[in-house]
C-alpha positions as CSV (number, residue, x, y, z in Angstrom):
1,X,129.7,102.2,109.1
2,X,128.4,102.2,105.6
3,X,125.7,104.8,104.2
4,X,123.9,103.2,101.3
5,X,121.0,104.7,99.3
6,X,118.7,103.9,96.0
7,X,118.0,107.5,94.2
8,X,114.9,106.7,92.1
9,X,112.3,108.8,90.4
10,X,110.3,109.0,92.7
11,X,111.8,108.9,96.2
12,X,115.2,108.3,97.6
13,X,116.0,105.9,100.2
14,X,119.5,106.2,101.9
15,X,120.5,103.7,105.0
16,X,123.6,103.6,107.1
17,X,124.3,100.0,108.1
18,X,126.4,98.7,110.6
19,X,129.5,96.6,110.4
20,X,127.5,93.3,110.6
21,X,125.8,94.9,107.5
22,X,122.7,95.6,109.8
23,X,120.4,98.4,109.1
24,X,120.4,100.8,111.7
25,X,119.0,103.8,110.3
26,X,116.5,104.5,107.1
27,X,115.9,108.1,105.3
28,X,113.2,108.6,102.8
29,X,113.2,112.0,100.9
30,X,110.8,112.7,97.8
31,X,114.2,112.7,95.1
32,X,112.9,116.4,93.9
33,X,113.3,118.2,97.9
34,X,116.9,116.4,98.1
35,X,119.4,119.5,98.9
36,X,122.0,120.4,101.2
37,X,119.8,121.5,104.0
38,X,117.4,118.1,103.8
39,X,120.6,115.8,103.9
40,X,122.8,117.9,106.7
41,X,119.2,117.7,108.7
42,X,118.9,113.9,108.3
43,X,122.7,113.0,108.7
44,X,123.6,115.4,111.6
45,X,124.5,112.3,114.0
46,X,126.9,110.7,111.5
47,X,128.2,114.4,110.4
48,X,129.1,115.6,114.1
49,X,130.7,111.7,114.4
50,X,133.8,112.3,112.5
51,X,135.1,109.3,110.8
52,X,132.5,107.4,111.3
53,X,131.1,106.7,108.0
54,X,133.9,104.9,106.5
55,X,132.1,104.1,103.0
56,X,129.3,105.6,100.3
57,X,127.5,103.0,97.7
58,X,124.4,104.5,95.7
59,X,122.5,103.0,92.6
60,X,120.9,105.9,90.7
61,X,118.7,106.9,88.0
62,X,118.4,110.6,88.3
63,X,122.1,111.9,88.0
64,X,122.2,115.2,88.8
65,X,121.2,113.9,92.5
66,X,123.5,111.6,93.0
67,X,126.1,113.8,91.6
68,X,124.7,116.5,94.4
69,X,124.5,113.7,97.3
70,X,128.1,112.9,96.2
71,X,129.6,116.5,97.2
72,X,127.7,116.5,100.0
73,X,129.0,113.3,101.3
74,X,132.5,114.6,100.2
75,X,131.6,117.7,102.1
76,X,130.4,116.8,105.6
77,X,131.3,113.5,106.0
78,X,134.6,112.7,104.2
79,X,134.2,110.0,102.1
80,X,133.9,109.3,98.5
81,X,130.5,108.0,97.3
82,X,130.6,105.8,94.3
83,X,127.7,104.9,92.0
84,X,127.1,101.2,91.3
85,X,128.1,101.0,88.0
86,X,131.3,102.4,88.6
87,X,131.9,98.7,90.0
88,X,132.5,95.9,87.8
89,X,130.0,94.1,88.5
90,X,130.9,91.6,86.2
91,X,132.6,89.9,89.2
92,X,129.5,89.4,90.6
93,X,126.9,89.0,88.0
94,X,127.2,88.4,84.2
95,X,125.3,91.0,82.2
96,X,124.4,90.1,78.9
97,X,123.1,94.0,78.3
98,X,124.5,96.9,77.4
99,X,125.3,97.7,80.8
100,X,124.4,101.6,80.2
101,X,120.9,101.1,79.2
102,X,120.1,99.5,82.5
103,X,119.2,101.0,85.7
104,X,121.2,100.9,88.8
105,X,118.2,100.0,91.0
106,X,117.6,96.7,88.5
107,X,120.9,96.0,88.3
108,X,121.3,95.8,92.5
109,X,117.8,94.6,92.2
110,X,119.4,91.4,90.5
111,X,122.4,91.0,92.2
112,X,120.1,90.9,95.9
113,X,118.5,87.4,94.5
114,X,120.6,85.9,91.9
115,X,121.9,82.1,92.9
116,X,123.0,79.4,90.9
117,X,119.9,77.5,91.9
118,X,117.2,79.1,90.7
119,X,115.7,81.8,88.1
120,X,114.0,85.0,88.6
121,X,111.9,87.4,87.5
122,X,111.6,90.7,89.5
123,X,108.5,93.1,89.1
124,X,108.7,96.8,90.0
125,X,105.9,98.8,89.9
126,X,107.7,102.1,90.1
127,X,107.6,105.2,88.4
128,X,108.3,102.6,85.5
129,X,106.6,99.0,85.3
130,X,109.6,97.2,85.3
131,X,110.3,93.3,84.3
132,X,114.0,91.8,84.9
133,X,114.8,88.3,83.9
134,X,117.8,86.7,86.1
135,X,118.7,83.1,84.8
136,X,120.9,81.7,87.7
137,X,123.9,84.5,87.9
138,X,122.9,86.1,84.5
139,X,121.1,89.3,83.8
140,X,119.7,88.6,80.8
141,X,117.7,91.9,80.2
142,X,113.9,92.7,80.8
143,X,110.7,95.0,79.8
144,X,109.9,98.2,80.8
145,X,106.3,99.3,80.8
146,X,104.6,102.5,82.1
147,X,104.2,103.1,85.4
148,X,100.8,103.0,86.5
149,X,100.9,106.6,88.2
150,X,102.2,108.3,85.5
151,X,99.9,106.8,83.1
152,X,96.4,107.3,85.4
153,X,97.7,111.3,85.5
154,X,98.7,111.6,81.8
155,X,94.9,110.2,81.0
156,X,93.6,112.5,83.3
157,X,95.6,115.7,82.0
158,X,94.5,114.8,78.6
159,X,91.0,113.7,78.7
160,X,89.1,116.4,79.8
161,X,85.8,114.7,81.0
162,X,88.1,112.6,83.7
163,X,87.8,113.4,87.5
164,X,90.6,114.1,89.5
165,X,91.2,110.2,91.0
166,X,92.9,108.6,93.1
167,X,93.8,104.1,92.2
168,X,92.7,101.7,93.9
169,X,91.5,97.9,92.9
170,X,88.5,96.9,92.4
171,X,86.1,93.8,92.8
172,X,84.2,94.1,89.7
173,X,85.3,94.0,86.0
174,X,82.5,96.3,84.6
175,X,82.7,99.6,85.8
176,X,79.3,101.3,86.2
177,X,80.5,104.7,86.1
178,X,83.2,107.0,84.6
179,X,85.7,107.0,88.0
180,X,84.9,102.9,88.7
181,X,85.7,102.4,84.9
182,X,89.4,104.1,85.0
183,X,89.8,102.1,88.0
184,X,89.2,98.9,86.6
185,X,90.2,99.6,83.6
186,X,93.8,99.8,85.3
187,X,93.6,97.5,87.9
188,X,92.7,94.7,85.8
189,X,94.3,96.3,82.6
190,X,97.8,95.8,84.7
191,X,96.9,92.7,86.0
192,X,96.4,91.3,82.4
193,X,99.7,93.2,81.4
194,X,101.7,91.4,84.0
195,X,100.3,87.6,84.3
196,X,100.2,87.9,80.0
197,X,104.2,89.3,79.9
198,X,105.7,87.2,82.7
199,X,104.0,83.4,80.6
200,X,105.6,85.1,77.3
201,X,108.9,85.8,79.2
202,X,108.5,81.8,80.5
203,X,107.4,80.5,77.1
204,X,110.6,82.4,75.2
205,X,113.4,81.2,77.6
206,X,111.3,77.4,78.4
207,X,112.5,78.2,81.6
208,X,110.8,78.2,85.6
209,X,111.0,81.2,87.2
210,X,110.4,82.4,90.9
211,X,109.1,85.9,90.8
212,X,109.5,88.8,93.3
213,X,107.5,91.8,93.3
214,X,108.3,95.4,94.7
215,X,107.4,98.5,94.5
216,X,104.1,100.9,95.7
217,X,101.5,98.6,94.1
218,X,103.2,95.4,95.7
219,X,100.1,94.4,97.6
220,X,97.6,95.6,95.2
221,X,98.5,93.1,93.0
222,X,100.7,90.4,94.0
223,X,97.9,88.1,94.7
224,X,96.0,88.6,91.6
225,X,99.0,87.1,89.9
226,X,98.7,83.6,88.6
227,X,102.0,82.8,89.5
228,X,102.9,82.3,93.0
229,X,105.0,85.9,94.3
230,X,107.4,87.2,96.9
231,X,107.0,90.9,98.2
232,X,110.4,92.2,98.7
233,X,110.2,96.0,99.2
234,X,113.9,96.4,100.7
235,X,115.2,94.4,97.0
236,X,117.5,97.7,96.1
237,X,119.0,98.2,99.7
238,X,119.6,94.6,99.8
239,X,121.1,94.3,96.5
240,X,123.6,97.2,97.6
241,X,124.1,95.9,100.9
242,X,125.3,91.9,99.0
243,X,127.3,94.1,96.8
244,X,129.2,95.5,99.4
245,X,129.9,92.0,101.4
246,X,131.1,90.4,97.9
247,X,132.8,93.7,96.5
248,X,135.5,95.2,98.4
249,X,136.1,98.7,97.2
């Protein structure tokens, strides 16, 4: 068996998959309460097992985590967990980046839909709003805009006059009060943001794209886009899971 997980901002999702590369088990842990204790409670079955996680494949974007999932997995279950861009993934996908200035979770993100048939754009709306452009095997690179959480609490931590709130969307454009106004403000605010960077992103390439969404605000939006979506919420794991099949480490 394989344990596989996606270390992000926000939350950390870790799988163990079988040797038909079949999920058979899915953790989520908020990434700040991962420690030792958290992780020997989740993994007990496969720690008790000896032997029987034969591999470790993370993407991360908090470090210090991974580096602390790493000696646990060392630890407890005997194996040697290696980060995603320890790979060359070159094999697999060109990257036409600086490689270090890109997320793990985008760059497994690509890898899970990239053909030579067709183009993509993936959406994340994450802790980050992230674009990535894939142009048959290539990454080409993307946009990262801020996350809608993180920019709804940094307006209410500075502006004194707005309520605690929570987002949601909204029917109407006009808001007729202070709380209805933020909402709309950001639910159609980021609906502009998106439809208007995703036709600039078409118009500079001249170029088709079929466009998958993922993240917490997947559903919220995807059908306010004016370009036909996918929702793909397992995009990371997947992009791990192809990595392992075509990647034998």
């Amino acid at each position: 068996m394989i344990l596989i997980g996606d270390i992000g901002n926000t939350d950390t999702k870790i799988c163990v998959i079988n040797t038909k590369y079949k999920i058979i088990k899915r953790i989520i842990i908020p990434t700040n309460k991962i420690n030792n204790s958290i992780l020997y409670n989740k993994l007990i079955f496969y720690i008790r097992k000896k032997n029987l996680i034969r591999k470790c494949l993370f993407c991360s974007v908090v470090p210090n985590k991974f580096v602390a999932i790493k000696k646990f997995v060392k630890k407890n279950l005997k194996v040697n967990c290696i980060e995603l861009k320890q790979l060359d993934l070159n094999k697999i996908i060109k990257i036409k980046v600086n490689r270090k200035q890109v997320g793990s979770d985008r760059l497994a993100n690509s890898i899970s839909v990239m053909s030579l048939k067709n183009n993509y754009i993936i959406l994340d709306f994450g802790t980050a709003t992230t674009f990535d452009v894939i142009v048959k095997n290539n990454y080409v690179g993307g946009l990262i805009a801020p996350g809608l959480n993180i920019s709804l609490k940094n307006l209410i931590n500075k502006a004194k006059l707005i309520p605690k709130l929570h987002f949601k969307k909204t029917k109407q454009i006009i808001g007729k009060n202070t709380v209805s106004a933020v909402r709309s403000g950001f639910f159609w605010g980021y609906i502009g943001l998106v439809n208007n960077i995703i036709n600039l992103i078409k118009k500079e390439t001249r170029k088709n794209f079929k466009v998958i969404i993922t993240g917490g605000f997947s559903n919220l939006f995807f059908r306010k886009l004016n370009t036909k979506a996918v929702i793909n919420r397992d995009i990371t794991i997947n992009g791990l899971i192809k990595i392992i099949k075509l990647y034998k480490f």
